[in-house]
N, C-alpha and C positions, 0 to 999 in steps of 0.2 A: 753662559756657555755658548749659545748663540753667536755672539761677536766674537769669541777664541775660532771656532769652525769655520765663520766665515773669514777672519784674517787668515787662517790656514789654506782654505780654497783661495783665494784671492793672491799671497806671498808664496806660499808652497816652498815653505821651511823645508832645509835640507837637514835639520836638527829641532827640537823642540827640549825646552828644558823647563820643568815645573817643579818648586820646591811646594813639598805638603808635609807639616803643617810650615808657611813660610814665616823666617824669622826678619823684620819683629813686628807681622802685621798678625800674626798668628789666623791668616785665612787658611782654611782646609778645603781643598776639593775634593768632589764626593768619585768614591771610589767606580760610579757606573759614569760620572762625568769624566773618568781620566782613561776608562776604558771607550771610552766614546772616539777620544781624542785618536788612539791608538788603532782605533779600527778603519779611522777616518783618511791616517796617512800611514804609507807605508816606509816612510825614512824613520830615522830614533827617534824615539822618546824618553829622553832620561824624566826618571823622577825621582827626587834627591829626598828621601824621607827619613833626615838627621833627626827629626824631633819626633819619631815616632811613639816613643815613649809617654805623650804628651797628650796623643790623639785614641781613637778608636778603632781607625782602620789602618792596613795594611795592603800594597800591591805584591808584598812577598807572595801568596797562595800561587799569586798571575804569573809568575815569572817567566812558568814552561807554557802558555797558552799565547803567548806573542815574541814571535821572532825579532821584533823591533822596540821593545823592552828592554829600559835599560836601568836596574834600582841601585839608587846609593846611601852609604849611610855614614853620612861624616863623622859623626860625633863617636862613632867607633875608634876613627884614623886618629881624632884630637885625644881621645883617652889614654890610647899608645902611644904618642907625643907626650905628655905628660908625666909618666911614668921615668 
């Protein structure tokens, strides 16, 4: 967590994008590590949580709590593709 904060102080991403749970190393970051993130910078933060199904937590509850919150969830778009 450490080294993500400080590449952010240091680069100062005008976007940040985290896949949780990511596919196919299946790391999950922890839900107070991604709020961390988000508190830290105020441009977006997408966090792509296609595999939620998979994992235990969720940033859905966070949605309304950060204006630079940004959640997606692919695996919904590929179902309806599908079809």
């Amino acid at each position: 967590m450490f080294a993500i904060l400080e590449a952010i102080e240091v680069h100062q991403p005008a976007l940040i994008f985290l896949a949780c749970s990511n596919n196919p190393t299946g790391n999950v970051f922890y839900i107070d590590n991604i709020k961390g993130i988000i508190e830290t910078i105020s441009n977006i933060v997408v966090v792509d949580e296609a595999y939620t199904p998979f994992v235990e937590s969720t940033l859905m509850p966070s949605l309304g709590e950060s204006p630079n919150l940004l959640n997606t969830h692919k695996t919904i778009y590929l179902s309806l593709s599908i079809k």
